[in-house]
SEKEKOL-42238 format. One record per residue (C-alpha): residue number from 0; residue in one letter; z, y, x. Coordinates in nm, 2 decimals. Layout:
<fivexs>
NUM,A,Z,Y,X
...
</fivexs>
This chain:
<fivexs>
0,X,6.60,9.93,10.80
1,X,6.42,9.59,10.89
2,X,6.54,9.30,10.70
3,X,6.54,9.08,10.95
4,X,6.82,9.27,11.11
5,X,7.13,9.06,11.18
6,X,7.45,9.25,11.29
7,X,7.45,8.99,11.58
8,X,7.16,9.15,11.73
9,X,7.32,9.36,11.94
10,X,7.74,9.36,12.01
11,X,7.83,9.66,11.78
12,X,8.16,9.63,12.02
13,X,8.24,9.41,12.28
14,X,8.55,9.21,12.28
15,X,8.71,9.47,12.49
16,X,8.58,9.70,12.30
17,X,8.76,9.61,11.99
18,X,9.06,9.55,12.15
19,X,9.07,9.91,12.28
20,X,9.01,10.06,11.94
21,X,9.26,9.81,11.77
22,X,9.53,9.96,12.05
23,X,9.44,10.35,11.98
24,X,9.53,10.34,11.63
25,X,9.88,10.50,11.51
26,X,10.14,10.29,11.41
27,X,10.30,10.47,11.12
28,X,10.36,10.34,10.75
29,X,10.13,10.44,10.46
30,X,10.21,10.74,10.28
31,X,10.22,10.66,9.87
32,X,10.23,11.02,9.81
33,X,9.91,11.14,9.67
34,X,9.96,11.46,9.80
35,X,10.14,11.39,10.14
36,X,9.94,11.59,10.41
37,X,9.80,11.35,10.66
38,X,9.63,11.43,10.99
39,X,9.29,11.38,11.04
40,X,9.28,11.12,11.31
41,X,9.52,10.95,11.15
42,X,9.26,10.88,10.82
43,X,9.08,10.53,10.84
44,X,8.76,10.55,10.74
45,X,8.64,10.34,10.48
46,X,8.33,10.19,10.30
47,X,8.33,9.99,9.90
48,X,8.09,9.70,9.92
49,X,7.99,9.59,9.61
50,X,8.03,9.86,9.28
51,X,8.06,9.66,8.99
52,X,8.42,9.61,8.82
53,X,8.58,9.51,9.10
54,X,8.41,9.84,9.32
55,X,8.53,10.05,9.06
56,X,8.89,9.95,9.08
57,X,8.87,9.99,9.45
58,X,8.77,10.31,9.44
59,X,9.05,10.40,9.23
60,X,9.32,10.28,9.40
61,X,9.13,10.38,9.77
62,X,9.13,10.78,9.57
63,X,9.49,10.71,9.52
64,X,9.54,10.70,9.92
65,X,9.57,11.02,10.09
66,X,9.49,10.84,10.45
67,X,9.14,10.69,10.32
68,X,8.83,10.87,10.35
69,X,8.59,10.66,10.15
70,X,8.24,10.75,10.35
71,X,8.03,10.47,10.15
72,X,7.93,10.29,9.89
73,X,7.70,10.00,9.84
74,X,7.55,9.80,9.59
75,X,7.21,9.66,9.60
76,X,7.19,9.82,9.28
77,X,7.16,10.19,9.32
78,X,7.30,10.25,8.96
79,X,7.59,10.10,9.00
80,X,7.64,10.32,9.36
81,X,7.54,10.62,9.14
82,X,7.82,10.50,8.90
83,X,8.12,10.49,9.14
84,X,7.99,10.78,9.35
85,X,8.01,10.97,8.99
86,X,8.34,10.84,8.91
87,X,8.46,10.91,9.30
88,X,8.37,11.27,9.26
89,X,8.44,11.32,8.88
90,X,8.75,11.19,8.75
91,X,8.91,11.10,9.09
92,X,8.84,11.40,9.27
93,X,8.69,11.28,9.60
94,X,8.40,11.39,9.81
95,X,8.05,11.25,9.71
96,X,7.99,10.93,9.97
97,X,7.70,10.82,10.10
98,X,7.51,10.55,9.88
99,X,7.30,10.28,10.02
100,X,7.19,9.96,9.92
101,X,7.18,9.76,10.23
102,X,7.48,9.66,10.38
103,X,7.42,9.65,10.72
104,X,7.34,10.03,10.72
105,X,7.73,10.06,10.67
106,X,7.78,9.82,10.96
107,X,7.56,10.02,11.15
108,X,7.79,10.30,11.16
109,X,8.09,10.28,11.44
110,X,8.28,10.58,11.22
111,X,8.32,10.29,10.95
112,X,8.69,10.17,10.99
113,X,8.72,9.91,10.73
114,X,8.55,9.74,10.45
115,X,8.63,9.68,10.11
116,X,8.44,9.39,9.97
117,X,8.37,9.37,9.59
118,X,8.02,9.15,9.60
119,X,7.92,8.89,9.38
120,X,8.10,8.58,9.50
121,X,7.82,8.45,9.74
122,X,7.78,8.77,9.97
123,X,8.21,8.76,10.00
124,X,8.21,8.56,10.36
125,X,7.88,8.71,10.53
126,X,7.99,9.06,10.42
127,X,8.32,8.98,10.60
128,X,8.25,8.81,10.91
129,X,7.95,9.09,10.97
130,X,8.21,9.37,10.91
131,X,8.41,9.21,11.16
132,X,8.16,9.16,11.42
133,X,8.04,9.48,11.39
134,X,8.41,9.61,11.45
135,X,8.52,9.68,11.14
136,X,8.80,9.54,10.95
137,X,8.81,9.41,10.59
138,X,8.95,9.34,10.26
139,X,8.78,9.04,10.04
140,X,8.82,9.01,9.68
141,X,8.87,8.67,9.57
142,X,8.77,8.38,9.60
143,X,8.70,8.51,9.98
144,X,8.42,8.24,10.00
145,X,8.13,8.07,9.77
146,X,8.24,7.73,9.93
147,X,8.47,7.58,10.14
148,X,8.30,7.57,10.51
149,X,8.25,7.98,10.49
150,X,8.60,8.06,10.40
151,X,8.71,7.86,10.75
152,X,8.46,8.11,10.92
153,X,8.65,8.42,10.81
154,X,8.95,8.29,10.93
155,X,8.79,8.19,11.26
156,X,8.59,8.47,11.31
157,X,8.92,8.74,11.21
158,X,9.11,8.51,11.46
159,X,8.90,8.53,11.76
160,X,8.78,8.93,11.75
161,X,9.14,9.00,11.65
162,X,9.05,9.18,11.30
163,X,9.26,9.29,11.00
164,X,9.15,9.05,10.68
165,X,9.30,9.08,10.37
166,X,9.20,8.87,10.05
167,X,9.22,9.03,9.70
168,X,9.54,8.87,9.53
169,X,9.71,9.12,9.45
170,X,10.03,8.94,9.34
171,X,10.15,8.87,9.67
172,X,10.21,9.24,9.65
173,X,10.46,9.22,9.38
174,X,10.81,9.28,9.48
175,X,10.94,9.06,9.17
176,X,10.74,8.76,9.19
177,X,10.81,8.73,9.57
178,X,11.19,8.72,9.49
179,X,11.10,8.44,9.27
180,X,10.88,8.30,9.53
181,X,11.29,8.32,9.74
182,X,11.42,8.23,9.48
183,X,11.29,7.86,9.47
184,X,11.31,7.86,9.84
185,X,11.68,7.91,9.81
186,X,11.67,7.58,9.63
187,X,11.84,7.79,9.31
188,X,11.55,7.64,9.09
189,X,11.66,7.24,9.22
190,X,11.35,7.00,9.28
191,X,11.03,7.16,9.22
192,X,10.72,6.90,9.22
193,X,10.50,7.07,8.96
194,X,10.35,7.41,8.93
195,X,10.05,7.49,8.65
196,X,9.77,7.77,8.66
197,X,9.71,7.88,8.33
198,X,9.39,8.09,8.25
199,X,9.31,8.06,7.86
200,X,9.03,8.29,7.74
201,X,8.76,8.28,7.53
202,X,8.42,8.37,7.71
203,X,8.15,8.25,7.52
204,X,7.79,8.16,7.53
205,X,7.58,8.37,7.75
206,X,7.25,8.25,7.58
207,X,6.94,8.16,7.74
208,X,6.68,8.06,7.87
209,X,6.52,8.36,7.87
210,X,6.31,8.60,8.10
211,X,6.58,8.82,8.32
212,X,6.50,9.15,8.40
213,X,6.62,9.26,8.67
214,X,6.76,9.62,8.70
215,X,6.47,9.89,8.76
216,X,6.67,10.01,9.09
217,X,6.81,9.68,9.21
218,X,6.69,9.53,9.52
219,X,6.69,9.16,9.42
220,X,6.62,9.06,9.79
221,X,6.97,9.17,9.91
222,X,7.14,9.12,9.60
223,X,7.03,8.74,9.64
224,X,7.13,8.74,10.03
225,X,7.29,8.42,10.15
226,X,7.19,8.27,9.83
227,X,6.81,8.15,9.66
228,X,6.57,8.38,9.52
229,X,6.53,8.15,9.21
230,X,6.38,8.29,8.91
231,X,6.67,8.35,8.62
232,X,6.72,8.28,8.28
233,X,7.04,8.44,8.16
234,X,7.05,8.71,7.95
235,X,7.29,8.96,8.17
236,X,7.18,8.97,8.49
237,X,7.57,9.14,8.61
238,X,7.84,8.95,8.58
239,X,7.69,8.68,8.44
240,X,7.60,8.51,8.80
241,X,7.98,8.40,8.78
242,X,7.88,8.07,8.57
243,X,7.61,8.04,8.81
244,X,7.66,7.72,9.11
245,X,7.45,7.94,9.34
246,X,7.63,8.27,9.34
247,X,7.98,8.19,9.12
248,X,8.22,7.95,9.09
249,X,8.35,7.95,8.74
250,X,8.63,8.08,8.60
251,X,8.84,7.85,8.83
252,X,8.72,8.01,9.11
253,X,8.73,8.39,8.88
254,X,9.03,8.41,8.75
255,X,9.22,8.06,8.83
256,X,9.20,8.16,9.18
257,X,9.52,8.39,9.15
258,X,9.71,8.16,9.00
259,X,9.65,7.89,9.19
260,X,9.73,8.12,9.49
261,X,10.08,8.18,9.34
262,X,10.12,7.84,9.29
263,X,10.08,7.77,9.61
264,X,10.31,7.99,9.73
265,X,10.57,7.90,9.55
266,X,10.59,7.51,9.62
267,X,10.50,7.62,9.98
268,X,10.22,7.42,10.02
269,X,9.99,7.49,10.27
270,X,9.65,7.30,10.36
271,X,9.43,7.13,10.11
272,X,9.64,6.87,10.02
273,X,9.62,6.48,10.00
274,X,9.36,6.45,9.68
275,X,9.16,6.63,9.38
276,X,9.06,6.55,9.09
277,X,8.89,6.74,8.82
278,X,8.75,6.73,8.43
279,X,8.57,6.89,8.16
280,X,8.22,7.03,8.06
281,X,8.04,7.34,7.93
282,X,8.15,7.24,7.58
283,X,8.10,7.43,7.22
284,X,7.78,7.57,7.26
285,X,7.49,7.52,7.49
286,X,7.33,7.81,7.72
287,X,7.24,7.83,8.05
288,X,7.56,7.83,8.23
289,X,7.62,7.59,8.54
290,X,8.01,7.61,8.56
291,X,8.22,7.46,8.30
292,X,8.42,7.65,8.05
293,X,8.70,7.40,7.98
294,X,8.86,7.28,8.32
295,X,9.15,7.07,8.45
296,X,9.20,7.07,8.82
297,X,9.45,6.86,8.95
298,X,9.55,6.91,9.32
299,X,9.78,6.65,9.52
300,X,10.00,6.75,9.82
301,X,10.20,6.40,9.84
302,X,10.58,6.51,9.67
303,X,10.43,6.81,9.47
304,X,10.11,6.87,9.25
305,X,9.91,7.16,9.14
306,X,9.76,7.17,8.79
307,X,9.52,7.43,8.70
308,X,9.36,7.47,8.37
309,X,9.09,7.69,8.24
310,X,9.00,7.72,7.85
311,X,8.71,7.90,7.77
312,X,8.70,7.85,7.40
313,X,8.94,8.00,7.09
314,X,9.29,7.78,7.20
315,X,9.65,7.84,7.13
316,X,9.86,7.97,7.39
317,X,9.99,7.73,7.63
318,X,10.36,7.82,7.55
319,X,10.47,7.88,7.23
320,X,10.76,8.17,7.38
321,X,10.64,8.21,7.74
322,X,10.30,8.43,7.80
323,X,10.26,8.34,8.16
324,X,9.96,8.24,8.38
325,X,10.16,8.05,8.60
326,X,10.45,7.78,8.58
327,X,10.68,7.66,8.77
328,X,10.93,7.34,8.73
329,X,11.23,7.28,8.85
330,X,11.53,7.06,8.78
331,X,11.73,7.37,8.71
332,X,11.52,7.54,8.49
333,X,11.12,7.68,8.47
334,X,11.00,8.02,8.66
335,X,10.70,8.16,8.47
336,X,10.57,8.52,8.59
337,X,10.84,8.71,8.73
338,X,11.11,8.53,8.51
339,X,11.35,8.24,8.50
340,X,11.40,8.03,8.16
341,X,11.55,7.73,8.05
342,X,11.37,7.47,7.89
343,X,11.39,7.61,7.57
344,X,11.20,7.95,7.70
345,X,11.48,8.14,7.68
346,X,11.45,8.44,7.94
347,X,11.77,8.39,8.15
348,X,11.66,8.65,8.47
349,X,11.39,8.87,8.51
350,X,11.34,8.89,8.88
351,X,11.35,9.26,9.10
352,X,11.24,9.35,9.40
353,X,11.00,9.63,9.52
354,X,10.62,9.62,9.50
355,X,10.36,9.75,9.73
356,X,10.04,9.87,9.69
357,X,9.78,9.58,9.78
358,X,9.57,9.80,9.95
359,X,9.79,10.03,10.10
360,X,9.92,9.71,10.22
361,X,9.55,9.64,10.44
362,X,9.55,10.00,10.54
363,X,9.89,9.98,10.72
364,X,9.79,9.61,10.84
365,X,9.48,9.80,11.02
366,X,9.67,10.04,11.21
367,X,9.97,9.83,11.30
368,X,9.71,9.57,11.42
369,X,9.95,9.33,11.28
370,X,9.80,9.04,11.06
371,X,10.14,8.91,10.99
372,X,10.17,9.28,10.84
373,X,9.97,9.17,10.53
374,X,10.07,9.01,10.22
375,X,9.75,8.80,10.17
376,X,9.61,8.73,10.52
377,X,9.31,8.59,10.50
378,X,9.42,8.23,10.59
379,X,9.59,8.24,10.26
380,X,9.33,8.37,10.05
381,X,9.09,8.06,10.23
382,X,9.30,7.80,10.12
383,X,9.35,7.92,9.79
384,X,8.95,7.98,9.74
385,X,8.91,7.62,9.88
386,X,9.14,7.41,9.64
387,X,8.86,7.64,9.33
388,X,8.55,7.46,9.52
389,X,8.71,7.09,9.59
390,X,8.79,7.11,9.17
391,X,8.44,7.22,9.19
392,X,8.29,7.00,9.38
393,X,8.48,6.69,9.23
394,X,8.31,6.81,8.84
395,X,7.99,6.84,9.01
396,X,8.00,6.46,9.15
397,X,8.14,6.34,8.81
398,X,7.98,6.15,8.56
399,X,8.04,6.19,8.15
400,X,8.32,5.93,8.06
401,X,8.49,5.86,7.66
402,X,8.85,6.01,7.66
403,X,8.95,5.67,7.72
404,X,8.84,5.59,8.02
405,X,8.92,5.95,8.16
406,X,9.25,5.86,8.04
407,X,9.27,5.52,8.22
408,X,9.17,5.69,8.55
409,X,9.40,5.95,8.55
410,X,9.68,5.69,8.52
411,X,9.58,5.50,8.86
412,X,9.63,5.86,9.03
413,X,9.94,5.88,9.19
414,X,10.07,6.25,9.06
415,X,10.28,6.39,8.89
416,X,10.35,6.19,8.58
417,X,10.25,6.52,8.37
418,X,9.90,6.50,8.46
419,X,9.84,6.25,8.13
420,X,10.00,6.45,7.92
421,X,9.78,6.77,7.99
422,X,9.44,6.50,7.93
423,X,9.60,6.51,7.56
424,X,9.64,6.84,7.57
425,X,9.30,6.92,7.65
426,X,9.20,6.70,7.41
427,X,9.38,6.84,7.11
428,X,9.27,7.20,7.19
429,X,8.87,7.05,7.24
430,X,8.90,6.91,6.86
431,X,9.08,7.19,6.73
432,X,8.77,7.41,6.93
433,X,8.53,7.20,6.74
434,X,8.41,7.03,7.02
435,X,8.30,6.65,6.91
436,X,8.38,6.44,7.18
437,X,8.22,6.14,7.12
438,X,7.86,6.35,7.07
439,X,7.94,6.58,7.44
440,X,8.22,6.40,7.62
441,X,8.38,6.56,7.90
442,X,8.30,6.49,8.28
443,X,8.55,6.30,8.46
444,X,8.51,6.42,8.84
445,X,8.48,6.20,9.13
446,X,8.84,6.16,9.27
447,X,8.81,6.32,9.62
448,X,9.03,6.25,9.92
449,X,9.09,6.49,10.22
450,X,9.10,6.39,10.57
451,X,9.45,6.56,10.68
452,X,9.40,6.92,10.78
453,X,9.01,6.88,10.91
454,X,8.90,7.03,10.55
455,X,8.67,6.74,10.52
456,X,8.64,6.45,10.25
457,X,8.77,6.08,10.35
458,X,8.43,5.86,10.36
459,X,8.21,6.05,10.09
460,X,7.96,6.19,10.27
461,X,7.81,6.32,9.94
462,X,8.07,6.52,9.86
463,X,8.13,6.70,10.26
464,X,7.74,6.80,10.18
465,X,7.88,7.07,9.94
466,X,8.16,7.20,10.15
467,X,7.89,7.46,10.26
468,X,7.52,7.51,10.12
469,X,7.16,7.60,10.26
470,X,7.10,7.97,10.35
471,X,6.82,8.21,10.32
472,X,6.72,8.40,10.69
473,X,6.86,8.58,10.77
474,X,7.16,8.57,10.56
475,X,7.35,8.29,10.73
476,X,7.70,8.22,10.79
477,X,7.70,8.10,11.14
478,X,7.86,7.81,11.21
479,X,8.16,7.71,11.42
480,X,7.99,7.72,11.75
481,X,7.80,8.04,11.70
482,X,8.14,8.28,11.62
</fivexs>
């Protein structure tokens, strides 16, 4: 296949097209059974993008699904195809699928139902809004984009050819937590202005600079795609891109991401908010690692506030009772994970309520042609990913301040008054890390304001540049008026 093959070359389907398909597909629910007899044409088709962790995991639960054929799977890498083609047909007892390395050789193919995209962070949107233009429908893990201005394309590309998008958190799936989530609706939990993302865990140096070899049978051209073919130092070439700017977004953006997500659910915020601000650094050793690994984000919708925290090195736990990655505060007590607890952390209700698969979920999305059918349309998973990159893109515009004027700063935001108290927090835990701050002070990021709903900065034209980035032909993410 030509590289200079864009899906947009020809219409895979025209509108009408799609619209027919969409119509011909059964309405009936997804059967959990593993062994539930299910007709043929009422399979979906289905292709794994992507066959790293993430890949593998999808091809388990997919295996799981008695109405998914899985016909493909993809990874620039042809190891790591081998490897989930072994495990499909090994331990999970599936047929061997085809492997590829390209993409678009998938999209190619109108018998391809749906996607299921497990790339590195920077192929997420173009692997989406190609699926979807070639007909297909698709499930993104998270973050659904590498910056802000893509993850707005998947939503306006799934809204105008009518396609099923799901993104990756799988927590709106639990039935639990979304009783919580009612829960504070209800008002049961009183005023609720504050809600905290809590990802602590120790990652370490990934070393460097040194020559990276890249994998005998990996195609470093597609692996690269949207993003530049620069020449890479890191030791790992997998999974390391993560703490990469060009193709990662930290462990906000990693593992943060969910949290936040719940977060937002919770308070029922939707948008970007008013205002973000974040801090910290690469601290306790020194590789070649972009993204920080000790990170406060602090996200302002007006009456409530986000506050999401990442440590990276050896740290206490947040709560010396609750293990939770996310918090809620109320004036009539504090939800944390599927629980309710009085200040104290006593457990005084653990939340019910039935659970769904996540990507049984999609599957039954896809034939009810429903999007309000899904637990994490893709609007959601967008918004989510975008408050990761504004934290983001605030760090990257900051400057390296002493604790005291980060502190002073911080106290002419108008937040939540907690958002002080977690600077000494941070602080504490840096020390007790080892981490000299008057030798490698922490970055204090340029406090960013959002123009309403527009997903655009208020006067910084700086910081709009990095709502998107530059892309390599022909892997680019069209803009508005090309979709």
């Amino acid at each position: 296949m030509s590289l200079t093959h864009h899906p947009t070359r020809r219409r895979f389907f025209e509108d009408s097209l799609i619209a027919a398909a969409a119509t011909a597909l059964p309405l009936r629910a997804i059967a959990q059974s593993t062994t539930a007899p299910v007709s043929p044409n009422e399979r979906i088709t289905a292709a794994i993008i992507g066959c790293g962790i993430r890949g593998k995991a999808h091809a388990r639960e997919l295996a799981r699904l008695p109405d998914c054929d899985i016909a493909y799977v993809c990874d620039p890498d042809l190891d790591r195809a081998d490897e989930v083609g072994a495990l499909l047909t090994g331990e999970l007892k599936r047929p061997m699928p085809k492997k590829v390395q390209d993409l678009r050789v998938i999209l190619d193919d109108p018998a391809v139902d749906a996607v299921f995209i497990a790339t590195p962070n920077h192929w997420h949107a173009l692997a989406a809004i190609w699926a979807m233009q070639a007909g297909k429908d698709a499930y993104v893990e998270k973050p659904v984009s590498q910056n802000v201005e893509e993850g707005r394309r998947i939503v306006q590309v799934a809204r105008k050819l009518g396609r099923i998008c799901q993104t990756g958190t799988q927590n709106r799936s639990r039935g639990p937590l979304a009783e919580a989530v009612n829960y504070m609706r209800a008002g049961k939990l009183g005023e609720v202005k504050l809600a905290r993302s809590i990802i602590y865990g120790g990652r370490g140096s990934i070393g460097g600079p040194v020559e990276t070899p890249i994998p005998p049978r990996c195609d470093y051209n597609l692996w690269a795609g949207p993003a530049p073919m620069t020449k890479l130092t890191r030791a790992r070439f997998h999974y390391d891109w993560h703490w990469m700017w060009d193709t990662g977004n930290g462990d906000i953006g990693n593992s943060n991401v969910h949290s936040i997500d719940i977060c937002r659910w919770g308070l029922g915020v939707t948008g970007l908010g008013r205002s973000v601000l974040s801090y910290g650094g690469r601290l306790g050793y020194t590789d070649v690692g972009d993204t920080p690994n000790s990170q406060v984000g602090i996200f302002d919708f007006g009456d409530k506030t986000i506050v999401s925290e990442t440590r990276g090195l050896k740290t206490a736990p947040f709560h010396p009772v609750i293990k939770a990655m996310w918090f809620f505060y109320g004036t009539e007590g504090i939800i944390a994970e599927t629980g309710l607890y009085d200040p104290d952390g006593k457990l005084l209700k653990a939340f019910e309520g039935q659970s769904v698969n996540h990507f049984a979920n999609f599957l039954a999305a896809v034939r009810s042609r429903k999007p309000e059918d899904l637990k994490a349309e893709i609007l959601e998973g967008h918004q989510s990913s975008a408050l990761c990159h504004l934290a983001n893109i605030s760090y990257r515009l900051g400057e390296k301040k002493p604790l005291p004027e980060i502190e002073k700063h911080l106290g002419d935001i108008d937040a939540h008054e907690d958002v002080r108290e977690t600077l000494e927090r941070t602080r504490h835990y840096l020390v007790e890390a080892g981490v000299d701050l008057e030798k490698t002070p922490m970055t204090l990021g340029r406090h960013l304001r959002l123009a309403g709903d527009k997903e655009q900065f208020l006067d910084d034209p700086e910081a709009d540049r990095l709502l998107t980035r530059e892309y390599r032909a022909p892997f680019v993410v069209p803009k508005e008026s090309e979709i």
